[in-house]
C-alpha positions as CSV (number, residue, x, y, z in Angstrom):
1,X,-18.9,7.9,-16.7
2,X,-19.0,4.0,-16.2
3,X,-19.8,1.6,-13.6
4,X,-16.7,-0.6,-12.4
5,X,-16.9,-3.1,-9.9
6,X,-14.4,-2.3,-7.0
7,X,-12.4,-5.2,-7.5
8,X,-11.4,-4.0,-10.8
9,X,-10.8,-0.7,-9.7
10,X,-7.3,0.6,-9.4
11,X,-6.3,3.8,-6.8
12,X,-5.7,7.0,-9.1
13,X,-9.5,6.2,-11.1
14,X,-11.5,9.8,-10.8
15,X,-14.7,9.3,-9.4
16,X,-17.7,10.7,-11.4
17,X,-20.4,10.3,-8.1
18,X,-19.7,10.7,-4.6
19,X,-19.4,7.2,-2.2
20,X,-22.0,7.5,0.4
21,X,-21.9,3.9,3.0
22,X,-25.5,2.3,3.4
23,X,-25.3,5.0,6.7
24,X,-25.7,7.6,4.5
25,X,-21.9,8.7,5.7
26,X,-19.9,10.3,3.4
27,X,-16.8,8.4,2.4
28,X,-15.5,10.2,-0.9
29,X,-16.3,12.9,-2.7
30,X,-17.2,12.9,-6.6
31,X,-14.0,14.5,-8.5
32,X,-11.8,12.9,-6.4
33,X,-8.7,10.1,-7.4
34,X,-9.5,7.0,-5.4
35,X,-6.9,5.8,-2.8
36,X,-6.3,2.1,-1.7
37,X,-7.4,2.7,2.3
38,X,-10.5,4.4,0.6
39,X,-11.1,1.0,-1.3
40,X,-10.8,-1.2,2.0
41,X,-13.2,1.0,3.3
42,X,-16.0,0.7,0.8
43,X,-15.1,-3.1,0.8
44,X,-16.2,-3.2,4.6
45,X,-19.8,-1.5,3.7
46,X,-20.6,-4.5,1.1
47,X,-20.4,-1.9,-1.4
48,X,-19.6,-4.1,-4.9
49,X,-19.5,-0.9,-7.9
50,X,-18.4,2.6,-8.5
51,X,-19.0,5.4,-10.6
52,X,-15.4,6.4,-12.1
53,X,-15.0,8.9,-15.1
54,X,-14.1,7.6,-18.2
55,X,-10.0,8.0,-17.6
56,X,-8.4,4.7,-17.2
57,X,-4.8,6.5,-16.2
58,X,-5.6,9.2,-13.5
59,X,-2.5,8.3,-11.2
60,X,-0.9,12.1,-11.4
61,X,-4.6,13.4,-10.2
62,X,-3.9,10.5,-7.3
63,X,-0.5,12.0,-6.1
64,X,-1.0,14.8,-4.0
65,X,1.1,17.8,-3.5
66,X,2.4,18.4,-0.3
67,X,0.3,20.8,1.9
68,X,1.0,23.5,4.2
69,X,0.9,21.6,7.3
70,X,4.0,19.6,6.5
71,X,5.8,23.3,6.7
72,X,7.5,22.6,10.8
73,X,9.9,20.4,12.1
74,X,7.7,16.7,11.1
75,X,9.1,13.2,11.9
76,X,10.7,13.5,8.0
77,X,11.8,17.2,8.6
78,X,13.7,15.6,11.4
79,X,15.5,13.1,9.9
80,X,16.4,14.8,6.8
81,X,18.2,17.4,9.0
82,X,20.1,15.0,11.0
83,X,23.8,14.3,10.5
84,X,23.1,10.4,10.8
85,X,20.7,10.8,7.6
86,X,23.6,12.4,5.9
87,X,26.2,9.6,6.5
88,X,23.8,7.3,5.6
89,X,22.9,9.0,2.2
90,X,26.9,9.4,1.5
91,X,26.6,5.2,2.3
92,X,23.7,4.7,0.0
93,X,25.1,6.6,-2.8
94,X,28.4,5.0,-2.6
95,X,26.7,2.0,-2.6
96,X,24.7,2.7,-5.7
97,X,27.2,4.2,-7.8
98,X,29.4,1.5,-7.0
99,X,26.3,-0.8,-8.0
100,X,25.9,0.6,-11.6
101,X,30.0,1.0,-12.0
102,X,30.0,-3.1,-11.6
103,X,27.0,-4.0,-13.5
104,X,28.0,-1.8,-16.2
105,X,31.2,-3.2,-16.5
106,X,30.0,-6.7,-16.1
107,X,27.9,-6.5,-19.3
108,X,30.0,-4.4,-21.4
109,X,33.4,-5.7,-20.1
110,X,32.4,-9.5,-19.0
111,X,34.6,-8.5,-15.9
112,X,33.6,-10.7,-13.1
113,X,31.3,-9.1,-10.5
114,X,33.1,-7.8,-7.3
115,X,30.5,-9.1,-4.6
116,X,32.4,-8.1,-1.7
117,X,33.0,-4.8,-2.4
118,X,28.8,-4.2,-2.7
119,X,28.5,-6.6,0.4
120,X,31.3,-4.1,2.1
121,X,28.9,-1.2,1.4
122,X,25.5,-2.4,2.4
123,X,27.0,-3.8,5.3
124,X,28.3,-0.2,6.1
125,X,24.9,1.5,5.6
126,X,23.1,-1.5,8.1
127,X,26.3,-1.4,10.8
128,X,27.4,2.2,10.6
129,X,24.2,4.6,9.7
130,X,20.7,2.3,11.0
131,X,20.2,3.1,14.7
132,X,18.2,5.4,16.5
133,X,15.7,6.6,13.5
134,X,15.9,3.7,11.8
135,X,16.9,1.9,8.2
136,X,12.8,1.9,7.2
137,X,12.8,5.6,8.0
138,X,15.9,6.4,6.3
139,X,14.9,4.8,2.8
140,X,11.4,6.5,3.0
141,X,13.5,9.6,2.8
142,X,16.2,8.4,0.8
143,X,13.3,7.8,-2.0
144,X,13.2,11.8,-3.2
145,X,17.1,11.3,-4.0
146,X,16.9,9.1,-7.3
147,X,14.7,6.9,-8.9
148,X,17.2,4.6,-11.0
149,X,17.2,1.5,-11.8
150,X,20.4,1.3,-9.9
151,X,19.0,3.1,-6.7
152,X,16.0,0.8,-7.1
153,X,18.1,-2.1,-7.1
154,X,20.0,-0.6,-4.0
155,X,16.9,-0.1,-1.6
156,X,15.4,-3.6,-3.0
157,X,18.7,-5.2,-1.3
158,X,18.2,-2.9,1.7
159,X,14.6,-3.5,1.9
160,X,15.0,-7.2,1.2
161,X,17.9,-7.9,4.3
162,X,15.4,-5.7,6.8
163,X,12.8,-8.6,5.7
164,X,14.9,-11.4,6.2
165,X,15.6,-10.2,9.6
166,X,11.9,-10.1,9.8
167,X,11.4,-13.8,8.8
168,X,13.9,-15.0,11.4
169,X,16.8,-14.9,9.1
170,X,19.9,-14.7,11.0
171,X,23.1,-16.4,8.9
172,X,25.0,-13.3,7.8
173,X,25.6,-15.1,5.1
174,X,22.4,-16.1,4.3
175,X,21.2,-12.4,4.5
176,X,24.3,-11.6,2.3
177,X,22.8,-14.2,-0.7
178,X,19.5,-12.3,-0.1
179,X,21.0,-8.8,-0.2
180,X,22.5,-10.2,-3.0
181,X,19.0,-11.2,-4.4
182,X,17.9,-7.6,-4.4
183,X,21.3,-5.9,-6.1
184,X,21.2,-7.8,-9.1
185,X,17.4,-8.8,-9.5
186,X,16.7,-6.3,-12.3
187,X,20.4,-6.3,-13.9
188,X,18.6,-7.3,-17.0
189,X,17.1,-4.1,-17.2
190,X,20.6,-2.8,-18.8
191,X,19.9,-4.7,-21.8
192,X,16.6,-2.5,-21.8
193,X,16.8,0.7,-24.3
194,X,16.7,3.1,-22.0
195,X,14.4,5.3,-23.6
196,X,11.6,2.7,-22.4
197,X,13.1,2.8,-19.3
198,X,12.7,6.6,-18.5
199,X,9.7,7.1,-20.7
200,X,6.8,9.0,-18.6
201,X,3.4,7.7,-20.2
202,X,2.0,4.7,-20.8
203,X,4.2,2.3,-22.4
204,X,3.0,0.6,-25.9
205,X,2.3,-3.3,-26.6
206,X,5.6,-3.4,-28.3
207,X,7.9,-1.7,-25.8
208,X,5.8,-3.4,-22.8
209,X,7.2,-6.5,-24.4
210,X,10.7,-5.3,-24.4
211,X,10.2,-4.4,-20.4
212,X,8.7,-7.5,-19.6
213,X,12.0,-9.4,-21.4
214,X,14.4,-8.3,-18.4
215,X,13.8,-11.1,-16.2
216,X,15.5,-14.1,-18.8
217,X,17.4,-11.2,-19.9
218,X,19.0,-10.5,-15.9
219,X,19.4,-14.5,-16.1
220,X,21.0,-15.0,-18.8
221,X,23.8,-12.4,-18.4
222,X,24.3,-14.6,-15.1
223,X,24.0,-17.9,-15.9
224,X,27.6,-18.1,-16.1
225,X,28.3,-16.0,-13.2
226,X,30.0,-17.7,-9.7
227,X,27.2,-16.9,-7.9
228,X,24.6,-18.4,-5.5
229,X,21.9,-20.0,-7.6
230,X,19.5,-18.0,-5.5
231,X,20.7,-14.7,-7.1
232,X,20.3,-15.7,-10.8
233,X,16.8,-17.5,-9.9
234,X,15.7,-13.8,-8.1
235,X,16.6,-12.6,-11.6
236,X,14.2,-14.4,-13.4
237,X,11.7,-15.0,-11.2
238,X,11.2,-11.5,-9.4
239,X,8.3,-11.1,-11.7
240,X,6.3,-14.7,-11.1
241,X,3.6,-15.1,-8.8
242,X,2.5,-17.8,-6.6
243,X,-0.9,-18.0,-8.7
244,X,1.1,-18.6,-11.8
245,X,0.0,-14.9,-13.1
246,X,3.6,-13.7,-13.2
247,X,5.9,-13.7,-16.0
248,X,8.2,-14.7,-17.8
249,X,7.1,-18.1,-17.3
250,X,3.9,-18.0,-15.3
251,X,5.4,-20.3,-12.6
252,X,2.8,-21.3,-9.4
253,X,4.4,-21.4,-5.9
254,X,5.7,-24.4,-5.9
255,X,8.6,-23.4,-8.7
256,X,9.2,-19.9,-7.1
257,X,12.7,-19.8,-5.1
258,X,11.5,-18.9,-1.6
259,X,14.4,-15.4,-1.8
260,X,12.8,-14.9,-5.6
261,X,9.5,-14.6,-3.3
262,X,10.5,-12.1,-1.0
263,X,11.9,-9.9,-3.5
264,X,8.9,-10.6,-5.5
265,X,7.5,-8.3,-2.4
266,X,9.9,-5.9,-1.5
267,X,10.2,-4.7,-5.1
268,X,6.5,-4.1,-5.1
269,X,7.2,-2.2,-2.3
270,X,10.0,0.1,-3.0
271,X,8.0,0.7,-6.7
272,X,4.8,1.9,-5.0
273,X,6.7,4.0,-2.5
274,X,8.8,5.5,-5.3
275,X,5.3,6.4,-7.0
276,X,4.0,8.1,-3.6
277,X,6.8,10.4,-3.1
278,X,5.6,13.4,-0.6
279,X,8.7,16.3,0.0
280,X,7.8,15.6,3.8
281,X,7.9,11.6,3.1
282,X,6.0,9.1,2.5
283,X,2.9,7.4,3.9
284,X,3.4,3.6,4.1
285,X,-0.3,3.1,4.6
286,X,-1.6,3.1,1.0
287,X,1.4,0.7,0.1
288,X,-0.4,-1.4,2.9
289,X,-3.5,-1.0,1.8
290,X,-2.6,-2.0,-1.5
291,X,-1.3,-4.9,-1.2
292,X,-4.2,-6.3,1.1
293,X,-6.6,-5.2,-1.7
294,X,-4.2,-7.7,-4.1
295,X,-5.7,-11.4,-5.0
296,X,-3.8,-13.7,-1.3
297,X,-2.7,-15.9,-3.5
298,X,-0.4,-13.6,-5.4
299,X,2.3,-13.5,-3.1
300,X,3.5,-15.9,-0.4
301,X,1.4,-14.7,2.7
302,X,4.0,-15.7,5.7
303,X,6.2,-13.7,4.0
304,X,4.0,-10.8,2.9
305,X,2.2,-10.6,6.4
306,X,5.1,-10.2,8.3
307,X,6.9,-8.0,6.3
308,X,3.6,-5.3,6.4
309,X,3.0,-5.6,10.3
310,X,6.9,-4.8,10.8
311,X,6.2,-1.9,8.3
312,X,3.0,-0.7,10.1
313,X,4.3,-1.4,13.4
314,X,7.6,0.8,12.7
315,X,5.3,3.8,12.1
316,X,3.8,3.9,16.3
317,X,4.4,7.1,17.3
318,X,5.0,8.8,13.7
319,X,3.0,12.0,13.2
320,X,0.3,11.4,10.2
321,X,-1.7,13.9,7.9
322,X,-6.0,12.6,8.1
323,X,-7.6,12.7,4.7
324,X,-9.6,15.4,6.4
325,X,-6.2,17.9,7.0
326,X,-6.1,17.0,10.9
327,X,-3.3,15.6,12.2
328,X,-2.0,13.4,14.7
329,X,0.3,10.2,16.2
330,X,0.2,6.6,15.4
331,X,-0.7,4.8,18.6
332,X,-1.8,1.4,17.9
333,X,-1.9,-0.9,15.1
334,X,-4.9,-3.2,14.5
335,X,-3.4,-6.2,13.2
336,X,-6.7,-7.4,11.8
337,X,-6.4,-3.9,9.6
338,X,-2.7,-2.7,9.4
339,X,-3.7,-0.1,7.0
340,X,-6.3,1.5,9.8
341,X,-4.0,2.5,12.8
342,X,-5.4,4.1,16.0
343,X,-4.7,7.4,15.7
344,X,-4.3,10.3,18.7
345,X,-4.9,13.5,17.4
346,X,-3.7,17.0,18.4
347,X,-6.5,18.3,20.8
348,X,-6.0,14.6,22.7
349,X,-9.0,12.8,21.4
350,X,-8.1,9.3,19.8
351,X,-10.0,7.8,16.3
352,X,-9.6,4.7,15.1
353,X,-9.7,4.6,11.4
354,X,-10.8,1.0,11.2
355,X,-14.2,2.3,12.8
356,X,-14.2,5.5,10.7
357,X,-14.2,4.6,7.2
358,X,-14.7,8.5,6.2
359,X,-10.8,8.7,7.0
360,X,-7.8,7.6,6.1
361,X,-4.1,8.3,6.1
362,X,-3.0,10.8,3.7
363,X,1.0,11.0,4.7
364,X,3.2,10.3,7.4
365,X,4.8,13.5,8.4
């Protein structure tokens, strides 16, 4: 057992002692992986250390299993079931396949990359398969699918033009050079031995180096390419951060292409959703909460702020899973605490998580 203070914390540590708010309220039991919203919450009580147990890597304690009461037609139940959320998968894989079919054949072949015919398919998943349940919905559900590099890249684009349209973005062609941004922002990944790529555990110094190469790697291979400069800069630069903490080059704000800096976010994003994966979905709120917890100047905040309040606010009326197994519907959203909703539970009573720091949202169901 050790002491650590909560800013160095991370969600997934195994807590050796139970939290208990200067209230005497019980906020966490001890034996229990740490979540982000739990975090927030022990932030608001002043509460500076913790008692974790000596595991620095406790993330699979932190993903939990799906419980009974996702058995029932949920929200995700729903939408998986639905003949829209089939065309739109038949969309996204196209679009994916066709992805990894050009980028393979890019670096193997030095072909010339066919932009119009992955601008053709995205454009057919946004026109043809996003109304009614929605594009957010659908690639929360998407996720269970495949977690490749080249479906990664795919929901990054996705992801990344639902942003844009966020930020006030509305030049189609524009939002094509930031689609564009997200397709290719890890191609240098496929210089990348695979094996380090797919490996499970932790990865060592050596092969952490040889991940953390694939930003100047994505560049190079598209230096030459007749692209927007945007794209190659997204390439390298997906990985800096607006404190200069980022790599490959440790750039500060100022030297960070404003596209690089959305996708900076929305691969965050897609990565920590991937990592939460529930079979009934997956809860949006600890990928909230996360990122508040993260040092502001990290990431550009006009960007990152709207980008969670559209997130949050596309979750009102969503059925949600209580730390404490009752359930209910998204009413509200506090702005001043996106990650605490108000929340209307079954019997008709209504608790608002930012004033009840004993609960949080375990999934959206």
């Amino acid at each position: 057992m050790r002491k650590v203070d909560v800013a160095e914390i991370k969600p997934g540590m195994i807590l050796a002692e139970k939290i208990i708010s200067p209230r005497g309220q019980l906020l966490a039991e001890a034996g229990t992986a740490i979540t982000a919203q739990q975090l927030l919450h022990v932030s608001y009580y002043g509460i500076k250390t913790l008692s974790v147990q000596d595991e620095d890597d406790a993330i699979e304690k932190y993903d939990l299993e799906a419980p009974d009461e996702f058995i029932g037609e949920t929200q995700s139940w729903r939408i998986l079931n639905s003949k829209e959320f089939e065309e739109f998968k038949r969309a996204y894989i196209k679009c994916s396949d066709q992805l990894e079919e050009i980028i393979k054949d890019f670096v193997k072949k030095q072909t010339q990359l066919d932009d119009e015919k992955l601008l053709e398919d995205i454009h057919s998943v946004f026109e043809e398969h996003s109304t009614g349940l929605g594009i957010m919905a659908m690639m929360l559900n998407i996720q269970e699918i495949d977690t490749s590099t080249y479906k990664h890249s795919v929901n990054v684009a996705i992801i990344s033009r639902v942003c844009g349209g966020w930020l006030g973005i509305t030049d189609k062609k524009e939002l094509d050079v930031l689609t564009m941004c997200g397709l290719y922002h890890d191609i240098g990944k496929s210089l990348v031995p695979q094996k380090i790529l797919t490996k499970k555990g932790p990865l060592t110094a050596e092969e952490y180096g040889r991940m953390a190469e694939h930003p100047l790697l994505g560049y190079n291979l598209l230096s030459d390419a007749k692209i927007d400069r945007r794209i190659k800069l997204a390439a390298l630069q997906h990985h800096e951060r607006n404190d200069g903490s980022g790599y490959p080059y440790g750039l500060t704000k100022d030297f960070i292409s404003y596209y690089s800096k959305i996708v900076a976010i929305t691969d965050v994003y897609d990565a920590m959703t991937a990592d939460r994966c529930y079979r009934a979905g997956i809860c949006p709120f600890e990928v909230i909460a996360q990122f508040q917890r993260k040092d502001p100047s990290k990431y550009d905040q006009n960007v990152l702020q709207v980008f969670l309040k559209n997130i949050a606010e596309s979750y009102i009326g969503t059925g949600v899973l209580l730390s404490d197994n009752s359930r209910g519907i998204i009413t509200m959203i506090n702005e001043k605490a996106l990650a605490s909703p108000l929340v209307k539970l079954d019997d008709g009573t209504f608790v608002d998580l930012k004033e009840r720091n004993d609960l949080f949202i375990r999934a959206c169901i």
